[in-house]
MARDO-747443 format. One record per atom (N, C-alpha, C): x, y, z; residue in one letter. Coordinates in pm, whole numbers, plus 32768, in hexadecimal, padded with zeros to 4 digits. Each point is the difference from the previous one (the first is absolute). Layout:
XYZa/...
//
This chain:
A1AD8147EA69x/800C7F737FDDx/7F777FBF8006x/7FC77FA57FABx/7F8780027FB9x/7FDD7F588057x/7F8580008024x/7FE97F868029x/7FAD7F867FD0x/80217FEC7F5Ex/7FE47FC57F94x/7FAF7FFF7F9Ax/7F94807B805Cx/7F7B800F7F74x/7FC380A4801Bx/7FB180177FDAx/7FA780847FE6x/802480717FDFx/7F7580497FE8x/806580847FA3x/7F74806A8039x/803780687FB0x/7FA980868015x/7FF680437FA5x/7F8E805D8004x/801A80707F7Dx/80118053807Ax/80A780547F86x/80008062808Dx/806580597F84x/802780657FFCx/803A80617FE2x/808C7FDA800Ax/802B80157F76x/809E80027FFAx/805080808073x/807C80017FE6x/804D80278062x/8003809A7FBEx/7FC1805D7FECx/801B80787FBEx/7FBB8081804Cx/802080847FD5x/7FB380598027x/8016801D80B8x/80787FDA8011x/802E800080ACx/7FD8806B802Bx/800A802880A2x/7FC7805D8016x/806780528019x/800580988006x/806480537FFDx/80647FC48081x/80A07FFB7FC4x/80377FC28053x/80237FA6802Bx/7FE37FBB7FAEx/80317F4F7FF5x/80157FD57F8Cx/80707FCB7FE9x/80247FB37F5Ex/801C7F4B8029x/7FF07FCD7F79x/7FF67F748027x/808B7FDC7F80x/805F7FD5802Fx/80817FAF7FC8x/7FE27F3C8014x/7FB07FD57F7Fx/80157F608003x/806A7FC37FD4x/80357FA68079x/80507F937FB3x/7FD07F917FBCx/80817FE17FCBx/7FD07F927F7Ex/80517F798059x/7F857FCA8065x/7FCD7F9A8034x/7F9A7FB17FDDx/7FC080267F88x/7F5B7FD08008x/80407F6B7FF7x/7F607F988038x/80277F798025x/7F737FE67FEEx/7FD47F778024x/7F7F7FB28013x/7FC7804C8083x/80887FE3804Bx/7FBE80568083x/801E8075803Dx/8040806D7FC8x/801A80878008x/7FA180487F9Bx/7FBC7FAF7F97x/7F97806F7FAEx/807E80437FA3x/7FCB808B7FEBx/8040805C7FC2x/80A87FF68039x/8019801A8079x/80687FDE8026x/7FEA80608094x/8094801E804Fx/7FE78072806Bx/7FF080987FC9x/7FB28039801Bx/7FFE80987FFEx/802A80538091x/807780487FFCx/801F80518042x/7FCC80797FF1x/7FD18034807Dx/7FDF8092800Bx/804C801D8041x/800280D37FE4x/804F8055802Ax/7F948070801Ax/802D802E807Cx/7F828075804Ax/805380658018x/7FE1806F7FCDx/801F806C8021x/805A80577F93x/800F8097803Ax/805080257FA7x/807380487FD3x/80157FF5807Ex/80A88041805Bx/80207F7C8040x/7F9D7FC1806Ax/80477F988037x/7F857FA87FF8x/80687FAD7FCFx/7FC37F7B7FCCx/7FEA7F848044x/7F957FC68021x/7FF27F758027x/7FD97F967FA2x/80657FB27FC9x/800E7F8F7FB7x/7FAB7F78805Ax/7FA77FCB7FB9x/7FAA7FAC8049x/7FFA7F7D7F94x/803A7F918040x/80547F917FCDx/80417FFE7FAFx/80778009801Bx/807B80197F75x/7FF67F807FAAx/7FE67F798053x/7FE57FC67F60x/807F7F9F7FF9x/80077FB77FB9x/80487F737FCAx/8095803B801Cx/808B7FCE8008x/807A8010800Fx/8027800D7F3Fx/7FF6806B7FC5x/7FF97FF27F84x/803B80727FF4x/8090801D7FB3x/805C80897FF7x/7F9A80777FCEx/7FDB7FAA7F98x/7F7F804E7F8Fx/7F81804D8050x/7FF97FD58048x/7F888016804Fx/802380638051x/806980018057x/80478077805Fx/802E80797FA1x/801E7FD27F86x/804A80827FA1x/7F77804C7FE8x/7F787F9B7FCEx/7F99804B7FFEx/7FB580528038x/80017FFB8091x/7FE2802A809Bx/804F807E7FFBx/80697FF27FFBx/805680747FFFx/7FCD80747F88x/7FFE7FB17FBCx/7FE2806C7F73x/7F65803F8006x/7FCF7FB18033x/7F55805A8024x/7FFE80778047x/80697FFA8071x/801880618053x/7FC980947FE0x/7FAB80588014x/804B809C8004x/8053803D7FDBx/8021804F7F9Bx/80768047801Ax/801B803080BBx/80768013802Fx/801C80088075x/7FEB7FCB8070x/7F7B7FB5800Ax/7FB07F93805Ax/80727FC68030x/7FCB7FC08081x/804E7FAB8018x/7FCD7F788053x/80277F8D8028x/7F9C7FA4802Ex/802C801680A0x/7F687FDC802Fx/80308039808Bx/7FAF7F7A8071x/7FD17FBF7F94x/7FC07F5E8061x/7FF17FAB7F8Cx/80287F8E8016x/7FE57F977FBAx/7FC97F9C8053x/7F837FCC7FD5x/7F9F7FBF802Ax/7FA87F637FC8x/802F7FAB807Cx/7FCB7FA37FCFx/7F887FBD8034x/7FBE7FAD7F8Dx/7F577FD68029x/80307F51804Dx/807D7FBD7FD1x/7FDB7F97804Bx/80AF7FB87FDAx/80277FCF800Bx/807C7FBF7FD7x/7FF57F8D7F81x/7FC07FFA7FBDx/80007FA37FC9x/8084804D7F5Ex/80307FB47FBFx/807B803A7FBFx/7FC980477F97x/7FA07FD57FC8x/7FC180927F7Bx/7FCB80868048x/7FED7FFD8090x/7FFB806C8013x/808A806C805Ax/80407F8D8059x/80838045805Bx/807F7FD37FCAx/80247FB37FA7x/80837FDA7FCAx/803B806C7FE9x/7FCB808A7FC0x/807C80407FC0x/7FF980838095x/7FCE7FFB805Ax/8019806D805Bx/80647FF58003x/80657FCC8025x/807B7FF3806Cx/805E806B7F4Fx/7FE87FEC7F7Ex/804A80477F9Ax/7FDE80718023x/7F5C803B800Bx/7FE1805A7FD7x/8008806880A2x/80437F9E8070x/800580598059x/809A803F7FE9x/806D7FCF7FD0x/806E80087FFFx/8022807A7F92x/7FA27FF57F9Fx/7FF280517F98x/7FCB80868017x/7FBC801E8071x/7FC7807E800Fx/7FE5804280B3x/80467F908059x/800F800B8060x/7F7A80008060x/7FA97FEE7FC1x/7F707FF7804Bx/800B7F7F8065x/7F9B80068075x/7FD17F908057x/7FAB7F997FCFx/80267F5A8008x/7FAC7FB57FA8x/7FB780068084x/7F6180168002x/7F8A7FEB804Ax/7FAE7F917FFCx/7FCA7FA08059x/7F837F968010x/80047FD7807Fx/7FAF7F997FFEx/7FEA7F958088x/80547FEA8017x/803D7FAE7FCAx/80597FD7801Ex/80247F987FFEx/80AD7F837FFEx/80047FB17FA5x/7FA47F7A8008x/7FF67FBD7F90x/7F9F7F757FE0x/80067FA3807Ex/7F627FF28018x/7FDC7FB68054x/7FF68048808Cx/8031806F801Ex/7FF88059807Ax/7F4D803E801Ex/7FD17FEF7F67x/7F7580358028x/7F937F868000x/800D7F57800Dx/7FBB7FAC8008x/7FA88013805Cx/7F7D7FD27FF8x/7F9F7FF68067x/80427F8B8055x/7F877FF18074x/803B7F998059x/7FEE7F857FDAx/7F537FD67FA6x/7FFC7FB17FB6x/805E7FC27FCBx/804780547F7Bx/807C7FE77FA5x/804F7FCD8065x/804E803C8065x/80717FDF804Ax/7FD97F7C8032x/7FAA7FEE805Bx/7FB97F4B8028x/803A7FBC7F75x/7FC1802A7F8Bx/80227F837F89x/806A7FE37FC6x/804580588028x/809B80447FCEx/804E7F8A8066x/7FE87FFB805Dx/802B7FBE804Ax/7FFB7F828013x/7F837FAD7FBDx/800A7F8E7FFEx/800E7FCD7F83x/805180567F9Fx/80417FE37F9Bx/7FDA804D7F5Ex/7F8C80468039x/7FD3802E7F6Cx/803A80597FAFx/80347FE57F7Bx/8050807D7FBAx/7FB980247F94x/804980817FCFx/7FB780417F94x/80457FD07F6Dx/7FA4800B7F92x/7FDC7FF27FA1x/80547FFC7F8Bx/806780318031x/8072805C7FAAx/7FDC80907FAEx/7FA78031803Ex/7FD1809C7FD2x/8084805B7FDEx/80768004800Cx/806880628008x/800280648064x/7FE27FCD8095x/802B802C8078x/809480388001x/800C80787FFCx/807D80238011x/80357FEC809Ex/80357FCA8010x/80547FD3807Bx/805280698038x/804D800D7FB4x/806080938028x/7FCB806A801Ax/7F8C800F7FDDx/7FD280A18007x/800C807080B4x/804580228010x/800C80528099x/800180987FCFx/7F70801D8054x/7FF5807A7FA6x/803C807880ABx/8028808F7FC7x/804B80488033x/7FAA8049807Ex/7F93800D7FCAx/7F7A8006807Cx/7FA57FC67FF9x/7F957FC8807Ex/7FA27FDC7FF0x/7F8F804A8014x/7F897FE37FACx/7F8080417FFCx/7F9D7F7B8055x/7F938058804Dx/7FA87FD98038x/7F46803B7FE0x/7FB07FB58007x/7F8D802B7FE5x/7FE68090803Ex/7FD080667FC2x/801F809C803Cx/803A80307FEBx/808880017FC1x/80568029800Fx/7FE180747F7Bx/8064805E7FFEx/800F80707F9Dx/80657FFB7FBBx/800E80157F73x/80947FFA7FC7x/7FD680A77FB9x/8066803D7FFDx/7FDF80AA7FD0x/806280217FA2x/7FD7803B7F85x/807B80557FE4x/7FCB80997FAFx/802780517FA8x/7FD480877FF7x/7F7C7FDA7F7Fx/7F9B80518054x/7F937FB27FBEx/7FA17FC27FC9x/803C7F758074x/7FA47F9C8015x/80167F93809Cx/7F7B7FC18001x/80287FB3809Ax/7FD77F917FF8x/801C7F918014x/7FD77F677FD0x/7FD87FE880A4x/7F8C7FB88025x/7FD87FBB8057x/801E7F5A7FF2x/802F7FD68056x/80187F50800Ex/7F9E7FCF8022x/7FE97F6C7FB4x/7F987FC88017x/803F7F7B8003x/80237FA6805Dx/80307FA68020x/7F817F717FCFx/7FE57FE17F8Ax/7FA47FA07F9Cx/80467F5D7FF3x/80097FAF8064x/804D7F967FFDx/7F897FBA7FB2x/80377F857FE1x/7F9C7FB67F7Fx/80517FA87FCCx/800E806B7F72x/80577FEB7F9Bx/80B37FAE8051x/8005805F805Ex/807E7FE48058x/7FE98053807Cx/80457FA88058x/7FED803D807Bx/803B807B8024x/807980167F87x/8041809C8022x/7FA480627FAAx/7F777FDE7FC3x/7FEE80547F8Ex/7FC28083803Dx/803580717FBFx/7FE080978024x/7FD2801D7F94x/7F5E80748001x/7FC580437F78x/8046809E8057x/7FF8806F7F91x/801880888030x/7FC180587FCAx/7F6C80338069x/7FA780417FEAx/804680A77FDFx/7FF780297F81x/7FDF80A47FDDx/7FA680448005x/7FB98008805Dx/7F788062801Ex/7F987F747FC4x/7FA1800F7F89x/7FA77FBD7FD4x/80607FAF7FA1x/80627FEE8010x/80427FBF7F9Bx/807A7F8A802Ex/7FD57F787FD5x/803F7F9F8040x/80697FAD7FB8x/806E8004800Cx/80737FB97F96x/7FD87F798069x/800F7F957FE5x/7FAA7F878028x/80397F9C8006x/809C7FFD7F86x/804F7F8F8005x/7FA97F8A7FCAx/802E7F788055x/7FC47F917FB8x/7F627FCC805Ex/7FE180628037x/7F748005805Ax/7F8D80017FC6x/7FF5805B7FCEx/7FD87FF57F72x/8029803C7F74x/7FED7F8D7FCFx/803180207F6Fx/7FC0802A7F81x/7FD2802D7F93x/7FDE7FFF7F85x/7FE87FCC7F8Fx/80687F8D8029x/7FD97F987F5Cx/800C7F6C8038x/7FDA7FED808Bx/80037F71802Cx/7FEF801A80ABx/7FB27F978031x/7FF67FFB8092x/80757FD0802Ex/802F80268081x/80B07FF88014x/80037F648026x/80717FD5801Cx/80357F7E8031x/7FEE7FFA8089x/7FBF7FA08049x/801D80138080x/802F7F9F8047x/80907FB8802Ax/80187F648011x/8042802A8099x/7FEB7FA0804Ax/80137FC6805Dx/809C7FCB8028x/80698048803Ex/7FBD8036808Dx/7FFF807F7FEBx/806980537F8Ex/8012808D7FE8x/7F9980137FF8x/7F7C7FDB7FE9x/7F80803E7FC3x/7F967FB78052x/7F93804A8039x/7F8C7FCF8037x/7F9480347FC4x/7FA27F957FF9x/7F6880117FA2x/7FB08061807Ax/7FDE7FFF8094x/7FBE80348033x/804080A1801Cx/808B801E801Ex/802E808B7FEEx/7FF980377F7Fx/800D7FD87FB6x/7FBB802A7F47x/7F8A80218009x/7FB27FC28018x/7F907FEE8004x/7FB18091804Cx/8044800D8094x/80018061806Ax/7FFC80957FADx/809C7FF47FDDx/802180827FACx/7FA780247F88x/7FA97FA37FB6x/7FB580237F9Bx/7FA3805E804Dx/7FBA7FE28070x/7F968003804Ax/805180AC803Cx/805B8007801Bx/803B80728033x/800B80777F85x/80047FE17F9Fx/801F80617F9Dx/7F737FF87FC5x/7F987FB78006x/7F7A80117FE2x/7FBF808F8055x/80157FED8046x/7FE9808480A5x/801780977FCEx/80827FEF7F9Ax/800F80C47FFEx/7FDC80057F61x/7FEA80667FBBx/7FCF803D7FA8x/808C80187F9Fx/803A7FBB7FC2x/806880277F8Cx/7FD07FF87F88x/805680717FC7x/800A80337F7Dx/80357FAF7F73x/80677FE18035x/80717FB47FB3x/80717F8C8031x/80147FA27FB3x/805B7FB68051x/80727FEC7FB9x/805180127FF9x/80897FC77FB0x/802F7FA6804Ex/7FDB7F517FA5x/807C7F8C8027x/806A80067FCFx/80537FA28030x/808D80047FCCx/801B7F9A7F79x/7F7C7FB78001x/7FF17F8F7F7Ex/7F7280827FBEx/801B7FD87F6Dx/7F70801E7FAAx/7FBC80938041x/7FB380317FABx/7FE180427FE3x/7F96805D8086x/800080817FD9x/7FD580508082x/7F6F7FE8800Ex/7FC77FDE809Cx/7F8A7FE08009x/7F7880A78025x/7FE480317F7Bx/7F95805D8009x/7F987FF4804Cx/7FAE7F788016x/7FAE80108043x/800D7F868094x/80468048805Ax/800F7F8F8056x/7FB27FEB8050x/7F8D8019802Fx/7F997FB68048x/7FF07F8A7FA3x/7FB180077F8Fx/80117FA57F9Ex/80747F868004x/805880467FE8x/80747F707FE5x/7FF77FD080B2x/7FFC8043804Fx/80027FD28090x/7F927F728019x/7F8D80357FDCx/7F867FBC801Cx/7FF97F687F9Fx/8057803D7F6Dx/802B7F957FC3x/80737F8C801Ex/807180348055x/80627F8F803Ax/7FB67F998066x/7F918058806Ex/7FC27FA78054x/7FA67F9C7FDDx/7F91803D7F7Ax/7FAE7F9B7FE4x/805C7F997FA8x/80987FF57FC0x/80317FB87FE4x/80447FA38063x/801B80228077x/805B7FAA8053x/7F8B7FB78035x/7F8780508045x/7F7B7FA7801Ax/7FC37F9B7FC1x/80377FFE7F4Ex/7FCA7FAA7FCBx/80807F987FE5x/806980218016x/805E7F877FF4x/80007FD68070x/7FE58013807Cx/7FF77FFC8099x/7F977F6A7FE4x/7F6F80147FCFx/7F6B7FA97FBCx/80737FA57FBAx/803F80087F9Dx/801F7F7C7FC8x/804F7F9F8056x/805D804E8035x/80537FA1807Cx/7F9C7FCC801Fx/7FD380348061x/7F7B7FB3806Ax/7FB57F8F7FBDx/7FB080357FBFx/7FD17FA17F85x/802D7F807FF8x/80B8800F7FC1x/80347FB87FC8x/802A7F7E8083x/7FFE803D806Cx/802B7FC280A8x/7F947FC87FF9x/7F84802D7FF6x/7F8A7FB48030x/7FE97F797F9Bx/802B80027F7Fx/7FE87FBA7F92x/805F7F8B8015x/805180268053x/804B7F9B8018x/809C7FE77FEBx/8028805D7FC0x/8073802E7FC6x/80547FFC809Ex/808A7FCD8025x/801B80288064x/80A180147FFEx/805B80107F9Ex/805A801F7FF8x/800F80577FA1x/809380928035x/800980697F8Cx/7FE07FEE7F92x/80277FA57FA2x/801880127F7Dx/7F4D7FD07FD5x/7FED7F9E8060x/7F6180017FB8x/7FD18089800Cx/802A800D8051x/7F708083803Ex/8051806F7F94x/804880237FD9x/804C805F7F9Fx/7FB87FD97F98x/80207F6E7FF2x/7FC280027F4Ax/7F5E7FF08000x/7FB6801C805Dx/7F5180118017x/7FF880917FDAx/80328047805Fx/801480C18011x/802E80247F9Ax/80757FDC7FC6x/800E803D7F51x/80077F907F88x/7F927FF67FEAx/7FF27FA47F97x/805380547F74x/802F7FC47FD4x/8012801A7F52x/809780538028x/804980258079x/806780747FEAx/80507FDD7FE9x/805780487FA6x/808D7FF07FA1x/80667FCD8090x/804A7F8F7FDAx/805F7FC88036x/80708047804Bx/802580547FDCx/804D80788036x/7FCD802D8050x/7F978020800Bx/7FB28034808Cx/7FCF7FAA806Bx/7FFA7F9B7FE6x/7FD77F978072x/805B80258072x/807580178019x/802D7FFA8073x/7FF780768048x/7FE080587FD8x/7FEF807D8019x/7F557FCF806Dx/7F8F7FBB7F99x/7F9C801E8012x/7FE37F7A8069x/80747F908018x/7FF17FAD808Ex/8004802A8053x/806C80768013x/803880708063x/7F93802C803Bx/7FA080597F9Bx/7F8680248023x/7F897FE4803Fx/80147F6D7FA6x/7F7B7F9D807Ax/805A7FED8086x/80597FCD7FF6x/803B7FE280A3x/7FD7808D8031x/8025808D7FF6x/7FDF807C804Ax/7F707FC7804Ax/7F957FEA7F77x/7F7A7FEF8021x/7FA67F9B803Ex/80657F9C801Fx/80177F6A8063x/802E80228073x/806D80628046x/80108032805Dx/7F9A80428030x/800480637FD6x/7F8E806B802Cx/7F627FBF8018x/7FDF7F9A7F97x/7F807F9C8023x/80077FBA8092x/80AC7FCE8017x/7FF57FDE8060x/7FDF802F80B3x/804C80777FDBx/801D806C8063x/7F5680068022x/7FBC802D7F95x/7F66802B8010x/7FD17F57804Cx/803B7F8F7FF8x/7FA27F808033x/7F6B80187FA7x/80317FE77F92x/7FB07FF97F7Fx/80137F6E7FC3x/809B7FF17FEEx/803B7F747FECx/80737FD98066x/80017F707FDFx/80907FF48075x/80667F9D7F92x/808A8025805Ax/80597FCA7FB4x/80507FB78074x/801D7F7D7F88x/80507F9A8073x/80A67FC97FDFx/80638065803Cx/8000801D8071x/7FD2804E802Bx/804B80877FC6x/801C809B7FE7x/7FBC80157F55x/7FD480668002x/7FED80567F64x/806F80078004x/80737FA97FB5x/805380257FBFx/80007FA97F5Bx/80537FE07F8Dx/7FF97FC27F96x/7FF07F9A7FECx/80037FAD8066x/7FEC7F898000x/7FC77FA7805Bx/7F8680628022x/7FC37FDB8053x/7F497FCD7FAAx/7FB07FC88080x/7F757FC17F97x/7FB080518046x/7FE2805B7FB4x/7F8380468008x/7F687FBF7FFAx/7FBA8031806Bx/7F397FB9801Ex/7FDC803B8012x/7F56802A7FCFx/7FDC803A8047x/7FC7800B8098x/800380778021x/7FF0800A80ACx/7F687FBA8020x/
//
């Protein structure tokens, strides 16, 4: 889920590496990109990694990618939001596999989030799946195995506080952490600008090959796109500030300073964003907000 502007040159979704096929649904949106891409690992037993929108079409397709004889043996999710965990609960019933993640929405908030959560702050209307209770939970470390292959957990809150990437050796399915054809959404409280931020900085550290998001297209060179999300959030990070110091002291000013010219449809997506980057300013005592960094509060600078 896309957090209102930028792009990349980066390599379409092709040429997978032995052992992984990619089944897209036909979700594409303003803010899904292309739409969800489900992957499938392995080749006896299969780990399905975000099944993807509640869409019959989409589960019949999943199924039909299959192996001859394969069978699914984990189904795996990057975060609850409904284009990516809506159709588990079909596709567990359908093939008897364990739906896998964090676990359900809002269980993985920082403490931050929870403080703001609490004095009233809600999210965005991103398509938080609410229902989602997945059958096990995964933790940072953790191992998911099947004949193979072995996915390492990487517990990447940000995007959302439940969000999980699942390392394959040099190879990182990434979810909406990072993405390929847009820097992700990151809103407040499900989403924090400084744990995003963290996790960029964490996946800068190891040496990968390849990344498959679950939006747009596969990222070939990811140091590159890595180094590229940070100097982008650093520089929308400069316009906030900027825009605080200039005098701007409520969301929507400070939104319409930070993205000048953006298509109307995206504005709310991309207020979301500055509030992330109004929190997190605050947290740093960079700027202050009166009461609370929350939406309706008057941002100064510190």
């Amino acid at each position: 889920m896309r957090d209102g502007d930028g792009k990349s040159d980066v390599a379409a979704v092709d040429a997978l590496p032995s052992g992984v096929r990619a089944v897209a649904a036909g979700n594409a949106s303003a803010m899904t990109g292309p739409g969800t891409t489900t992957y499938l690992l392995g080749d006896t037993e299969i780990a399905v990694i975000d099944p993807g929108p509640d869409d019959p079409a989409h589960l019949q397709a999943i199924l039909a990618a299959l192996p001859p004889g394969a069978r699914v043996t984990a189904i795996l999710v990057t975060h609850p939001h409904l284009d990516h965990s809506a159709l588990a609960p079909a596709l567990a019933h359908a093939t008897g596999a364990p739906v896998q993640a964090f676990g359900p929405a809002g269980s993985g908030r920082t403490a931050l989030m929870r403080r703001l959560a609490a004095e009233g702050l809600q999210g965005g209307g991103e398509g938080v799946d609410h229902g989602f209770r997945p059958d096990l939970t995964l933790a940072e470390g953790d191992r998911v195995t099947g004949a193979g292959w072995a996915l390492e957990v990487l517990h990447m809150p940000g995007h959302m506080g439940e969000h999980l990437c699942f390392a394959w050796g040099d190879v990182l399915f990434s979810g909406d952490h990072v993405m390929g054809w847009a820097p992700s959404l990151v809103s407040p409280p499900e989403g924090d600008m400084g744990a995003y931020m963290a996790g960029l900085a964490r996946l800068q550290a190891r040496d990968w090959r390849l990344m498959l998001p679950t939006h747009g297209p596969a990222i070939r060179d990811p140091a590159a796109r890595l180094a590229e999300l940070v100097a982008h959030r650093r520089g929308r990070e400069a316009q906030i500030l900027a825009a605080v110091r200039a005098g701007a002291e409520d969301l929507a000013q400070i939104t319409a300073r930070a993205y000048p010219g953006l298509a109307a449809a995206l504005l709310p997506a991309a207020s979301r964003n500055a509030l992330a980057h109004l929190v997190d300013l605050a947290e740093r005592s960079l700027i202050t907000a009166e009461p609370l960094p929350l939406p309706q509060a008057r941002f100064r600078p510190a």
